[in-house]
DOTOR-187431 format. One record per atom (N, C-alpha, C): atom name; residue number from 1; x, y, z; residue in one letter. Coordinates in steps of 0.05 Angstrom, whole numbers, plus 32768, in hexadecimal, padded with zeros to 4 digits. Atoms other than C-alpha are relative to their C-alpha. Example, Ala and Ser with C-alpha at 12.3 -4.5 7.8 and 13.67 -1.06 7.14 Angstrom:
BEGIN
{site "N" 1 {8012 7FE8 8000} "A"}
{site "CA" 1 {80F6 7FA6 809C} "A"}
{site "C" 1 {8012 8018 8000} "A"}
{site "N" 2 {7FF0 7FE8 7FFF} "S"}
{site "CA" 2 {8111 7FEB 808F} "S"}
{site "C" 2 {7FF1 8016 800E} "S"}
END
This chain:
BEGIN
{site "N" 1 {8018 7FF0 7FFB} "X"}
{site "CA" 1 {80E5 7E8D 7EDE} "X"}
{site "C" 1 {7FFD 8014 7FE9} "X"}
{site "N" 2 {8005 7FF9 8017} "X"}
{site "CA" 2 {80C2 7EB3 7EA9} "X"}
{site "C" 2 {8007 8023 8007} "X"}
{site "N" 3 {7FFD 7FE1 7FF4} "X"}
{site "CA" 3 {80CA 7F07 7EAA} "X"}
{site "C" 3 {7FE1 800A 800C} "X"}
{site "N" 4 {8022 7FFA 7FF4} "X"}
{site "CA" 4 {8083 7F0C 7EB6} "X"}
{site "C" 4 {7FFC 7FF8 8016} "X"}
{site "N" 5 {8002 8005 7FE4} "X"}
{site "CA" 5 {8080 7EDF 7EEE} "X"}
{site "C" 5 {801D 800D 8017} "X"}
{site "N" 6 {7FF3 7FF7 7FE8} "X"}
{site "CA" 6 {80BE 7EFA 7F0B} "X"}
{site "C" 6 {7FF9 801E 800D} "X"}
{site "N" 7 {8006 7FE9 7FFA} "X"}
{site "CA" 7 {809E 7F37 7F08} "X"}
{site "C" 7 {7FE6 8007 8016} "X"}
{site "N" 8 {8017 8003 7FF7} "X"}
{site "CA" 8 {805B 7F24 7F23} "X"}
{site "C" 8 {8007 7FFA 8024} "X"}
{site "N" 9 {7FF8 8011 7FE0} "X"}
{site "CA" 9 {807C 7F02 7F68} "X"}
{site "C" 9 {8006 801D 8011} "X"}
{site "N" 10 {7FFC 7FE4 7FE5} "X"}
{site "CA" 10 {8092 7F43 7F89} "X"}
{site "C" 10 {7FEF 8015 8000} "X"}
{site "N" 11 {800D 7FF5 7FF5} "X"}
{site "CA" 11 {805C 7F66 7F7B} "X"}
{site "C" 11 {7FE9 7FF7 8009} "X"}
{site "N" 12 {800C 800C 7FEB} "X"}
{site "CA" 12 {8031 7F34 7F96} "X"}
{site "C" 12 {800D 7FF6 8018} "X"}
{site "N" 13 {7FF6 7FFB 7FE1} "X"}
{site "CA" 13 {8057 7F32 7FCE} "X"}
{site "C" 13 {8000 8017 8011} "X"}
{site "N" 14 {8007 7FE7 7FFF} "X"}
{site "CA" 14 {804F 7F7E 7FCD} "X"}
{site "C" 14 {7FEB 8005 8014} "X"}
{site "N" 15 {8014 800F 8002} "X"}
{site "CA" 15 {800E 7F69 7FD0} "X"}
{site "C" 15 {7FEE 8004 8022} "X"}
{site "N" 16 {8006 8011 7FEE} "X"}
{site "CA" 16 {8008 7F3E 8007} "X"}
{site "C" 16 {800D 8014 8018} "X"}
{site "N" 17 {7FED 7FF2 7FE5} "X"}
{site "CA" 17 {8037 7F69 8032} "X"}
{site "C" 17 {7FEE 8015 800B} "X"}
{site "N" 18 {8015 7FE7 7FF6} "X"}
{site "CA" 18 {8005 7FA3 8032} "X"}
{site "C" 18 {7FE7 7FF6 8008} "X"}
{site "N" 19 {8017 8007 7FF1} "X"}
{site "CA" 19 {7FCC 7F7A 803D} "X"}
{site "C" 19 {8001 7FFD 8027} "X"}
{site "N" 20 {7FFD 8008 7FE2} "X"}
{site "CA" 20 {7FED 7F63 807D} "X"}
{site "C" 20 {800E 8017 800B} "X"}
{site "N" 21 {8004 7FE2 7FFB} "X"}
{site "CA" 21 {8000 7FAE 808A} "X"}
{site "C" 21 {7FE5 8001 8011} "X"}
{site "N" 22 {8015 7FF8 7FF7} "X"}
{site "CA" 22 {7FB9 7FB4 8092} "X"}
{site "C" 22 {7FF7 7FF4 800A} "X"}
{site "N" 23 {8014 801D 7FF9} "X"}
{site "CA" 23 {7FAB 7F73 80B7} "X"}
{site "C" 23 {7FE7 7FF9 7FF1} "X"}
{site "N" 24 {8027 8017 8018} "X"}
{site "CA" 24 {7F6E 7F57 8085} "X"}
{site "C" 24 {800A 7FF4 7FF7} "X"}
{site "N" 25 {7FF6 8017 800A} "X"}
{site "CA" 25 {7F6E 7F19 806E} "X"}
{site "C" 25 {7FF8 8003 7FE1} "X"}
{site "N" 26 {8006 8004 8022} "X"}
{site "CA" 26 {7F6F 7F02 801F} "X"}
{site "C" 26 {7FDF 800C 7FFE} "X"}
{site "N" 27 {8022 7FFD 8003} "X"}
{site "CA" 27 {7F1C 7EFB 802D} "X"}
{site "C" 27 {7FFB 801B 7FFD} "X"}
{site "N" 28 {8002 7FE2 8002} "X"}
{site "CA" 28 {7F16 7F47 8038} "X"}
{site "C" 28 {8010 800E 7FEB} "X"}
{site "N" 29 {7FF1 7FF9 801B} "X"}
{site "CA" 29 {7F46 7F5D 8009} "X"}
{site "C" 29 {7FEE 7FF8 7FE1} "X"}
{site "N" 30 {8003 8006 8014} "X"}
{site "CA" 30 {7F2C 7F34 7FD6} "X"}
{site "C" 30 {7FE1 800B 7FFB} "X"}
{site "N" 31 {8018 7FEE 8000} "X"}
{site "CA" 31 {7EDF 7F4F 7FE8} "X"}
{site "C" 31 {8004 801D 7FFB} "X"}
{site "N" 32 {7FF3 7FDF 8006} "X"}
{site "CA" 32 {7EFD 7F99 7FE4} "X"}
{site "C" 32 {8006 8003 7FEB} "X"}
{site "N" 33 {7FE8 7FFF 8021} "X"}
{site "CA" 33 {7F20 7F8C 7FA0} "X"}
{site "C" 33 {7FEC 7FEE 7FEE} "X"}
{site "N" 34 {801A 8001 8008} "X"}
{site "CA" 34 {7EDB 7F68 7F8A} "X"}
{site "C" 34 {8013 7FE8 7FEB} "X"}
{site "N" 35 {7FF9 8018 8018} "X"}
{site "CA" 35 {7F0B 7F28 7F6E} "X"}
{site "C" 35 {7FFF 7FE9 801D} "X"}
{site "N" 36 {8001 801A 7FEE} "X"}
{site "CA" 36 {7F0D 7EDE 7F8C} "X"}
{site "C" 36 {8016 8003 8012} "X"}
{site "N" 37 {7FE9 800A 7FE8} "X"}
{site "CA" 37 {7F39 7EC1 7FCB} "X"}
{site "C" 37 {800F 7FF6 7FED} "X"}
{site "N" 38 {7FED 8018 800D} "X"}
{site "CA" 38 {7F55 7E96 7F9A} "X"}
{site "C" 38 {8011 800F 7FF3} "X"}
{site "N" 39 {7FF0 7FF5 8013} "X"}
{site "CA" 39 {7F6A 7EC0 7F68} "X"}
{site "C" 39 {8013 8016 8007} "X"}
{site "N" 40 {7FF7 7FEE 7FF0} "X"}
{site "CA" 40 {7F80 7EF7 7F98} "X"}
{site "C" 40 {801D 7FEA 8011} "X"}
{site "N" 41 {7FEB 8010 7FF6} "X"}
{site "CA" 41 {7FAC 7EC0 7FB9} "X"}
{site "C" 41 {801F 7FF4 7FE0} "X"}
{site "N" 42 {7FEB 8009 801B} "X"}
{site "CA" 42 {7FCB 7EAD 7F70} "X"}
{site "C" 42 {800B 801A 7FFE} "X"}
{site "N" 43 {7FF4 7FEB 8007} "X"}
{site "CA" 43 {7FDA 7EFA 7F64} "X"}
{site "C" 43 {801C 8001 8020} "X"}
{site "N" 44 {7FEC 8002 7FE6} "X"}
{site "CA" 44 {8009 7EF5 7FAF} "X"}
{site "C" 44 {8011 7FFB 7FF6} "X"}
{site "N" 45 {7FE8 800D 8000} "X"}
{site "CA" 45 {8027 7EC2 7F9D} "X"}
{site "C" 45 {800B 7FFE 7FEB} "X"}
{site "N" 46 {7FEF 7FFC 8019} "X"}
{site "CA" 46 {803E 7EDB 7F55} "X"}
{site "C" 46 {7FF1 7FE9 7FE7} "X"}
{site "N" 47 {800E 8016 800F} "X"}
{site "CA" 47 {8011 7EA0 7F34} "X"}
{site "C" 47 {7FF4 800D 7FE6} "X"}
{site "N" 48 {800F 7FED 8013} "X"}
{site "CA" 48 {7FE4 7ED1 7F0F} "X"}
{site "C" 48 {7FFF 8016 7FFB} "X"}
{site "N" 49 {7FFE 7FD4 800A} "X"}
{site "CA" 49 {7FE8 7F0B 7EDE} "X"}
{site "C" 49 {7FE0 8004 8004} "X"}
{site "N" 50 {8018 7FEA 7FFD} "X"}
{site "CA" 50 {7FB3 7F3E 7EEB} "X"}
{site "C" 50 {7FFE 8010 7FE9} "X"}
{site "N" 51 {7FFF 7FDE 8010} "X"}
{site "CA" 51 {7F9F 7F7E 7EC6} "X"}
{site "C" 51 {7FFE 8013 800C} "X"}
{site "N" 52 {8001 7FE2 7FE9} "X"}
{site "CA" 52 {7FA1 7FC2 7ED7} "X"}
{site "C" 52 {7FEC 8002 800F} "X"}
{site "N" 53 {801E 7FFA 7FEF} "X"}
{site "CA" 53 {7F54 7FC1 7EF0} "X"}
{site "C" 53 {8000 7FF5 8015} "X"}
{site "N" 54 {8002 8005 7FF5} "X"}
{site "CA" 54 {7F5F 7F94 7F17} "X"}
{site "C" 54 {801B 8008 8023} "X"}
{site "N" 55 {7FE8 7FF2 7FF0} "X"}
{site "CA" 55 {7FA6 7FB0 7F38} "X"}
{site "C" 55 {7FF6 801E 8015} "X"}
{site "N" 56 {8009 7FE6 7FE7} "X"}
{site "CA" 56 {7F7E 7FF1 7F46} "X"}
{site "C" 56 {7FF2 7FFD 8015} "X"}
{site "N" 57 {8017 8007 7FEE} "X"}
{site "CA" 57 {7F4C 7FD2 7F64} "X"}
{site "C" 57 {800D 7FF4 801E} "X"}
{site "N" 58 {7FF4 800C 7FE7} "X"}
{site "CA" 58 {7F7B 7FAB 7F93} "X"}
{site "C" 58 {8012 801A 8011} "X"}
{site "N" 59 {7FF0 7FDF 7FFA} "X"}
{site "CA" 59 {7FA0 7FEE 7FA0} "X"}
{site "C" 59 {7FEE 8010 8011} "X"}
{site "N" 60 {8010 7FF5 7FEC} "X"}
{site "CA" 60 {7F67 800F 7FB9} "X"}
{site "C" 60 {7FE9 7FF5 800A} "X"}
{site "N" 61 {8004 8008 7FE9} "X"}
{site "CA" 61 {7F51 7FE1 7FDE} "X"}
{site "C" 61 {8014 8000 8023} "X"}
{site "N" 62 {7FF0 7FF3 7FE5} "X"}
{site "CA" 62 {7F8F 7FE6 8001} "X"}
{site "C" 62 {8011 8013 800A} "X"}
{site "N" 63 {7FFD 7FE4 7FF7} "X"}
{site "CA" 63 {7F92 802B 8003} "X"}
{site "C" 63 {801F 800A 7FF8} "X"}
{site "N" 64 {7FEA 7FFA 8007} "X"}
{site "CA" 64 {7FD7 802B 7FE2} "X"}
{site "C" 64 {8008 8006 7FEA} "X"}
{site "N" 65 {7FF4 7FEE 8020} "X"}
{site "CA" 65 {7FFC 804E 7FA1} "X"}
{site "C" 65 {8005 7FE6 7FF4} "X"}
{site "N" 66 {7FF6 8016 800F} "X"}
{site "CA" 66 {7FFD 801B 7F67} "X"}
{site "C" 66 {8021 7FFA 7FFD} "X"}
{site "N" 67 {7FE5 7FFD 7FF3} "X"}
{site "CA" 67 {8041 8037 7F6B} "X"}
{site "C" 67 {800F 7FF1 8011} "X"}
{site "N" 68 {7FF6 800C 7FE4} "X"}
{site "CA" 68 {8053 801C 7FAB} "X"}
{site "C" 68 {8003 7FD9 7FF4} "X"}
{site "N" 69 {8008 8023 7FFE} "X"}
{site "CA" 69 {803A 7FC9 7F93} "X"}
{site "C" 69 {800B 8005 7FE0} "X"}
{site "N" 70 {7FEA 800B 8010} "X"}
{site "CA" 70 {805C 7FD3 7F4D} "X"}
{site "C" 70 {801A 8009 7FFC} "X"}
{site "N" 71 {7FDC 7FFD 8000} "X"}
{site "CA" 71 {809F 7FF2 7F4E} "X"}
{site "C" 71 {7FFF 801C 8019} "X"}
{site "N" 72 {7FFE 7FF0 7FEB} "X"}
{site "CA" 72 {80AA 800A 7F97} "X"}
{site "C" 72 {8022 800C 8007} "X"}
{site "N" 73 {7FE8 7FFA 8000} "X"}
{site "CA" 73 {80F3 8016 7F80} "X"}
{site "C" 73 {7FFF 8020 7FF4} "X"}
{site "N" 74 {8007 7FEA 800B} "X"}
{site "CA" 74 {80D9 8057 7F5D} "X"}
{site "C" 74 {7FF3 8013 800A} "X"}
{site "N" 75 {800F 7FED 7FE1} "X"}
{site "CA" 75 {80D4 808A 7F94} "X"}
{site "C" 75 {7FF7 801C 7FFA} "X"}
{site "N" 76 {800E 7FE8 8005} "X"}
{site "CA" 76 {80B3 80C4 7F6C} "X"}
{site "C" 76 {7FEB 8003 8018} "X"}
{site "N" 77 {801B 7FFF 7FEA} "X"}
{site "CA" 77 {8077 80BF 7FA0} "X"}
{site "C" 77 {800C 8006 8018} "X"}
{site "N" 78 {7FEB 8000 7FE4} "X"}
{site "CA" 78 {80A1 80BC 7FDA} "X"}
{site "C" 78 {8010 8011 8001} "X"}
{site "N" 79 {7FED 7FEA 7FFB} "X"}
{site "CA" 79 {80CF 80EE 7FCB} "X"}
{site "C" 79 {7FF0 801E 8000} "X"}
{site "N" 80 {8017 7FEB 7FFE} "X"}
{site "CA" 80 {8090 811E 7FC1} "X"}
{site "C" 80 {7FFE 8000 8019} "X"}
{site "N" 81 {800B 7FF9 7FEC} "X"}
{site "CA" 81 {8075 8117 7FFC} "X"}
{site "C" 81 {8015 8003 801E} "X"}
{site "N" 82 {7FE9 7FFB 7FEF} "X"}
{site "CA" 82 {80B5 8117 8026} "X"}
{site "C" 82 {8007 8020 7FF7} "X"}
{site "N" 83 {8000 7FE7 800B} "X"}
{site "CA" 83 {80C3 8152 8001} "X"}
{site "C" 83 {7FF4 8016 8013} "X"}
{site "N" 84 {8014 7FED 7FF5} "X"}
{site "CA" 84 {807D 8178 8014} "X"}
{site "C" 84 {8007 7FF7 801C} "X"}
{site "N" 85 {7FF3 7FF9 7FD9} "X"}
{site "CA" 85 {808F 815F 8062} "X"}
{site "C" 85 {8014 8010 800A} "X"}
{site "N" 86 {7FE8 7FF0 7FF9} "X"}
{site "CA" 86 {80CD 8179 8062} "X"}
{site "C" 86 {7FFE 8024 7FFF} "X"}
{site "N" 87 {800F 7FE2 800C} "X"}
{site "CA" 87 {80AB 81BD 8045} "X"}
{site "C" 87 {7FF5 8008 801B} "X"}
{site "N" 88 {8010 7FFF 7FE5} "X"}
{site "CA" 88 {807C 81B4 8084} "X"}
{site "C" 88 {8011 8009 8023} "X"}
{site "N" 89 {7FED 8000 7FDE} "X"}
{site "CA" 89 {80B5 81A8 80BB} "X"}
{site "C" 89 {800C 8016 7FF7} "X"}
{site "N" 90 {7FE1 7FEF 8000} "X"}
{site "CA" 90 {80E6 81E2 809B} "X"}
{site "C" 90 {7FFD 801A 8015} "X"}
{site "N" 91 {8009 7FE2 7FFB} "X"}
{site "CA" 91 {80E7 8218 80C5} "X"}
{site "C" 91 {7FFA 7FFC 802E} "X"}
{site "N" 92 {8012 800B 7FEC} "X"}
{site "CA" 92 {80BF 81EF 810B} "X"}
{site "C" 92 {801F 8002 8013} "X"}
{site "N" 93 {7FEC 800B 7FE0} "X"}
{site "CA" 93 {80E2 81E9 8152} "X"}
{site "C" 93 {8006 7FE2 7FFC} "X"}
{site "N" 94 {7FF6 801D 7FF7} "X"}
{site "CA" 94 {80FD 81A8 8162} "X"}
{site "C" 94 {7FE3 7FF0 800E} "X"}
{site "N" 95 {8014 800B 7FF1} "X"}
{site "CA" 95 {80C1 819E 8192} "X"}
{site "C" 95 {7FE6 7FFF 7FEF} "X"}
{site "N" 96 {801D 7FFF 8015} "X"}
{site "CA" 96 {808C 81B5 8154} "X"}
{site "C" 96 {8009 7FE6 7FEE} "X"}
{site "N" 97 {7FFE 8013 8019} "X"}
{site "CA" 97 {80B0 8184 8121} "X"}
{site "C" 97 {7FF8 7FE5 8012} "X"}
{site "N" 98 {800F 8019 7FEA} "X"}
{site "CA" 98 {80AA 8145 8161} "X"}
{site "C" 98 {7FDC 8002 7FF8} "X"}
{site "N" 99 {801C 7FF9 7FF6} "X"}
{site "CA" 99 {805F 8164 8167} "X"}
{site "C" 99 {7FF3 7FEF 7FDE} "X"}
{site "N" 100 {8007 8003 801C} "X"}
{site "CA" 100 {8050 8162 8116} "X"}
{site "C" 100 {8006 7FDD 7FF7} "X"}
{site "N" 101 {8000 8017 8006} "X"}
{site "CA" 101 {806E 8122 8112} "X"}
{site "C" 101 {7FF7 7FE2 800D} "X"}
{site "N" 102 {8003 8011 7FF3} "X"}
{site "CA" 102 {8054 80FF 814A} "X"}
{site "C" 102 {7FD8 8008 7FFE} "X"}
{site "N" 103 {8016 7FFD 800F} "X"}
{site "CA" 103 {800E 8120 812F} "X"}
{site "C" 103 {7FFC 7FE5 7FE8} "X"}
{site "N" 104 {800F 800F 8010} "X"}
{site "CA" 104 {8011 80FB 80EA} "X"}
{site "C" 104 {8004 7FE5 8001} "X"}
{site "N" 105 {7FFD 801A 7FF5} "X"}
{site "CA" 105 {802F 80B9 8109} "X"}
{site "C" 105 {7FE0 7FF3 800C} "X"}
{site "N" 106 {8012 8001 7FF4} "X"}
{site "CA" 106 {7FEB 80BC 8132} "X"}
{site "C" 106 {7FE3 8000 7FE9} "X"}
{site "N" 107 {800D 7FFE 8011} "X"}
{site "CA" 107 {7FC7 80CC 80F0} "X"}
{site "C" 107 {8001 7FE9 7FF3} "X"}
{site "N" 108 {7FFC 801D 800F} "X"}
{site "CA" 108 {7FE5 808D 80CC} "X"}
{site "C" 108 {7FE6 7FED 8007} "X"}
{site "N" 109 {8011 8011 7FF1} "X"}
{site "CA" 109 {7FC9 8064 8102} "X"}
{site "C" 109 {7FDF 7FFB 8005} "X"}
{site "N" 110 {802B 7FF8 8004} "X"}
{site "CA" 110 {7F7F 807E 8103} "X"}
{site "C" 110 {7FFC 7FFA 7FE8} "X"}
{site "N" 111 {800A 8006 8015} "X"}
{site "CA" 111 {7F7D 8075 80BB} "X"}
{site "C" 111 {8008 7FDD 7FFB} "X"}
{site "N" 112 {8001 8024 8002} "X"}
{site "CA" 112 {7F95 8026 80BD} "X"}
{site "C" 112 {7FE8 7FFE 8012} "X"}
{site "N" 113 {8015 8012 7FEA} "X"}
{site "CA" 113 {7F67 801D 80FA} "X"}
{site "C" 113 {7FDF 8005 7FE7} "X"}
{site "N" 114 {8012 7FFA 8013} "X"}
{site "CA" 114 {7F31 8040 80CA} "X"}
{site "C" 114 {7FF6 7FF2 7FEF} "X"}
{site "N" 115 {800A 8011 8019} "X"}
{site "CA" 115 {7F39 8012 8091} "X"}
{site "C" 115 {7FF9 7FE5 800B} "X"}
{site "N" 116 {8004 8018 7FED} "X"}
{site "CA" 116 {7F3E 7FD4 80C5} "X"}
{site "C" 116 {7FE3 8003 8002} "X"}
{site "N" 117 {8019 7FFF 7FFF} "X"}
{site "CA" 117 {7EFF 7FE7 80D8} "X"}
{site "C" 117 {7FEA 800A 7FED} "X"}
{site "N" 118 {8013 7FF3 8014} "X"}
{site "CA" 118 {7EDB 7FFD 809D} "X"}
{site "C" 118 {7FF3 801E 8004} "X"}
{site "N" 119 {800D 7FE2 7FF8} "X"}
{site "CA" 119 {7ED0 8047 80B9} "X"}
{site "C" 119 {7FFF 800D 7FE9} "X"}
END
């Protein structure tokens, strides 16, 4: 396998993983990200290089850090925002940090159902 394609396979699998995160199929995805089924199915499955335009484009469609779909081993992003939570909880009762966290759990969820539904 070539370095390109070995490179291409996990983050179209990346990919594919977050699509089905968000339950939508390729068809939607690929209408959101304004490229073909076909070709959107070759990027999955590591078949086809892309370019950046088109990476952003699939990115925010699905609402995720390019970050995240090309090197999700590189937890600058993640360690930020864990970070600023931990900032948030320092200090809270036991029953406020449950409360706060069972808040943005509840938040997650409204924003998948959101994009599910096109709200």
């Amino acid at each position: 396998m070539s370095d390109t394609k070995e490179r291409l396979v996990p983050i179209g699998e990346r990919i594919k993983q977050a699509r089905k995160e968000l339950d939508i199929s390729q068809t939607e995805l690929a209408e959101r990200a304004d490229i073909s089924v076909p070709y959107l199915s070759k990027i999955e499955m590591g078949k086809s290089d892309f370019g950046v335009s088109v990476l952003i484009r699939i990115s925010e469609a699905l609402q995720i850090s390019t970050d995240k779909l090309l090197r999700p081993d590189i937890p600058e992003t993640t360690i930020i925002a864990a970070d600023d939570l931990s900032k948030v909880l320092d200090g809270c009762t036991p029953m406020e940090k449950a409360s706060i966290i069972e808040t943005a759990k509840n938040m997650r969820k409204a924003f998948a159902e959101a994009k599910k539904n096109k709200i």
